[in-house]
C-alpha positions in Angstrom: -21.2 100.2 163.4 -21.9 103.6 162.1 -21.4 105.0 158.6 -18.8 108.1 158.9 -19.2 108.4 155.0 -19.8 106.7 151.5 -17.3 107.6 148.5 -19.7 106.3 145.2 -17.7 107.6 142.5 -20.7 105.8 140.5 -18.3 105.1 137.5 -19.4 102.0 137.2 -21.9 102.0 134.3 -21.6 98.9 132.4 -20.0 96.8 135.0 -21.8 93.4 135.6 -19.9 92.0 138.8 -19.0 93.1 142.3 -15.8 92.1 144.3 -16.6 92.9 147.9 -13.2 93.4 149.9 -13.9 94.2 153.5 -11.5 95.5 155.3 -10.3 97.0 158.8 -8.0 99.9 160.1 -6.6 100.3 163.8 -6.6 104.3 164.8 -3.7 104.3 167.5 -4.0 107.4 169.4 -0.3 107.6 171.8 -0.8 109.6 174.9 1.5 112.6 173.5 -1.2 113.2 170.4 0.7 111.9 168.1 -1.0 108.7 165.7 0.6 105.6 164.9 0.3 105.6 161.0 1.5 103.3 158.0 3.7 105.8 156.0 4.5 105.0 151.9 8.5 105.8 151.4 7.5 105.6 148.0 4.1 107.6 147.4 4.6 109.7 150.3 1.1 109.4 152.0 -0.3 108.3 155.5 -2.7 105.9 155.9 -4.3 103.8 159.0 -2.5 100.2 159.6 -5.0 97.4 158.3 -6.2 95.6 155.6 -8.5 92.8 154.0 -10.6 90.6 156.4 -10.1 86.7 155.4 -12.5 84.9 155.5 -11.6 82.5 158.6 -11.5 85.4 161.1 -13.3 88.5 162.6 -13.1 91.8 162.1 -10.9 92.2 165.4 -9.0 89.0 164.6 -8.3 91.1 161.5 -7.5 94.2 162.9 -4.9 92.4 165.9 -2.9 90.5 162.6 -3.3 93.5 160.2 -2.2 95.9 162.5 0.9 93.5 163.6 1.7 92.5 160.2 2.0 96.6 158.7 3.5 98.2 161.5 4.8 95.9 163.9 2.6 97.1 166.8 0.5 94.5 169.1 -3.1 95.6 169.5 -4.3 95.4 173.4 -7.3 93.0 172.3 -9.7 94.6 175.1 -8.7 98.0 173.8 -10.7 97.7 170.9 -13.9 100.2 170.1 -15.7 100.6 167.2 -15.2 104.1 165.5 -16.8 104.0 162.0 -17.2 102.5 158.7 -16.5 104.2 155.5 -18.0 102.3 151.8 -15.8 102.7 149.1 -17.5 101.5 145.6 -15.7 102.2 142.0 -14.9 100.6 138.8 -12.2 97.9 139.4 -8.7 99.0 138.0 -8.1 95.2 137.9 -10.8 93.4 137.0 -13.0 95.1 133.9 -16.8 94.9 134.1 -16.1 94.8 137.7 -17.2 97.0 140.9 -14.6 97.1 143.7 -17.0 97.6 146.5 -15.0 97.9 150.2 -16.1 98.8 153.6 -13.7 99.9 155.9 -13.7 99.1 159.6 -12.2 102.0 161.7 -11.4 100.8 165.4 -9.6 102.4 168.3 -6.9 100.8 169.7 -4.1 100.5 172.3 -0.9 98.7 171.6 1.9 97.6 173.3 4.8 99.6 173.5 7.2 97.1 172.3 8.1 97.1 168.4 8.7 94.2 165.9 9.7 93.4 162.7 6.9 93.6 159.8 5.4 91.4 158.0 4.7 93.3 154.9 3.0 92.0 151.4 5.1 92.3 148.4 3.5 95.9 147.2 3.4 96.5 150.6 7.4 96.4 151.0 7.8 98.0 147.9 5.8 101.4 148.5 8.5 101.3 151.4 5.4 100.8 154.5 7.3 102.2 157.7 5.6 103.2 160.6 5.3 107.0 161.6 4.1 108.9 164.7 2.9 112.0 163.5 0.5 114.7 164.8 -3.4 114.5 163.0 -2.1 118.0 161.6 0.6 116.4 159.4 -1.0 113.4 158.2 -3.5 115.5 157.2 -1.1 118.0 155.4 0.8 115.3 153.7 -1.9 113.5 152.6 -4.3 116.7 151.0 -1.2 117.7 149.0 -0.9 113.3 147.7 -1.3 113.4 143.9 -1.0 110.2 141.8 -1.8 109.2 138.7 -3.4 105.6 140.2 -6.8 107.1 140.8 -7.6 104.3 143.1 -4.9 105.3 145.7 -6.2 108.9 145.2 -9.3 107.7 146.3 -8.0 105.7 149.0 -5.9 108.5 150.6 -8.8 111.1 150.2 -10.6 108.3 152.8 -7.8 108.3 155.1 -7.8 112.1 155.1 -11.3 111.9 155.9 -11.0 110.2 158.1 -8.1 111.8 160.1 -10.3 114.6 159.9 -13.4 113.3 161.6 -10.7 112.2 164.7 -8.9 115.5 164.7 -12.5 116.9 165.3 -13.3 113.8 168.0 -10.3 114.7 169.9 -10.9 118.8 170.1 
């Protein structure tokens, strides 16, 4: 798959170990432009439908229970194209002495129409996760005005804006 981009904030100095999280996102593009996007009730920011790879399945078997489990959408498996990747790679805010190294797996995707219920994470259901149809020109709004004081989901949403840039651009 092809790098889109690498965010190194190279704060990392005296950090001895690496935690490697791998992870995938579904880009669901609906035929009136609009995007199928996770949306944070709580944070107020945009971001793709996926998550961490586990370690008994694929990237695609990812993406199909990822994108089911945030949004409640069910990916057309033969729909699925590669897109990107982005590396992430910062200090840990979890673990000291630790480097939280992620690549991100961007794949287009079709869904089925038909909605159901979420299967959210703890943090997930408390930053309020709901899914959104919005136009690339929101998304992108919202997120460029996002300010936190959790650096990491700074970081985080900066990607995702990045990234809904470089398909706004695709799409043109």
């Amino acid at each position: 798959m092809r790098q889109l981009l690498e965010i190194d904030l190279q704060n990392y100095e005296n950090c001895d170990s690496v935690f490697s999280r791998p992870s995938v996102r579904g880009i669901i593009l609906k035929d009136d432009n609009k995007i199928a996007l996770v949306y944070s009730e709580k944070e107020k920011y945009y971001k793709f439908p996926g998550g961490g790879i586990h370690k008994d399945e694929d990237q695609k078997e990812a993406l199909i229970r990822e994108v089911r489990e945030e949004v409640g959408l069910t990916v057309i498996p033969e729909s699925i194209c590669e897109f990107g990747s982005v590396m992430r790679r910062q200090k840990s805010n979890v673990s000291p002495n630790t480097i939280f190294e992620q690549e991100n797996f961007y794949y287009m995707c079709k869904t089925k129409n038909r909605i159901v219920d979420q299967d959210l994470d703890d943090y997930e259901a408390e930053a309020g996760f709901t899914l959104r149809f919005v136009s690339l020109d929101e998304a992108i709004r919202v997120n460029s005005a996002y300010k936190s004081e959790d650096y990491f989901n700074e970081i985080m949403i900066m990607r995702e804006t990045k990234v809904l840039q470089m398909i706004k651009d695709a799409v043109q």
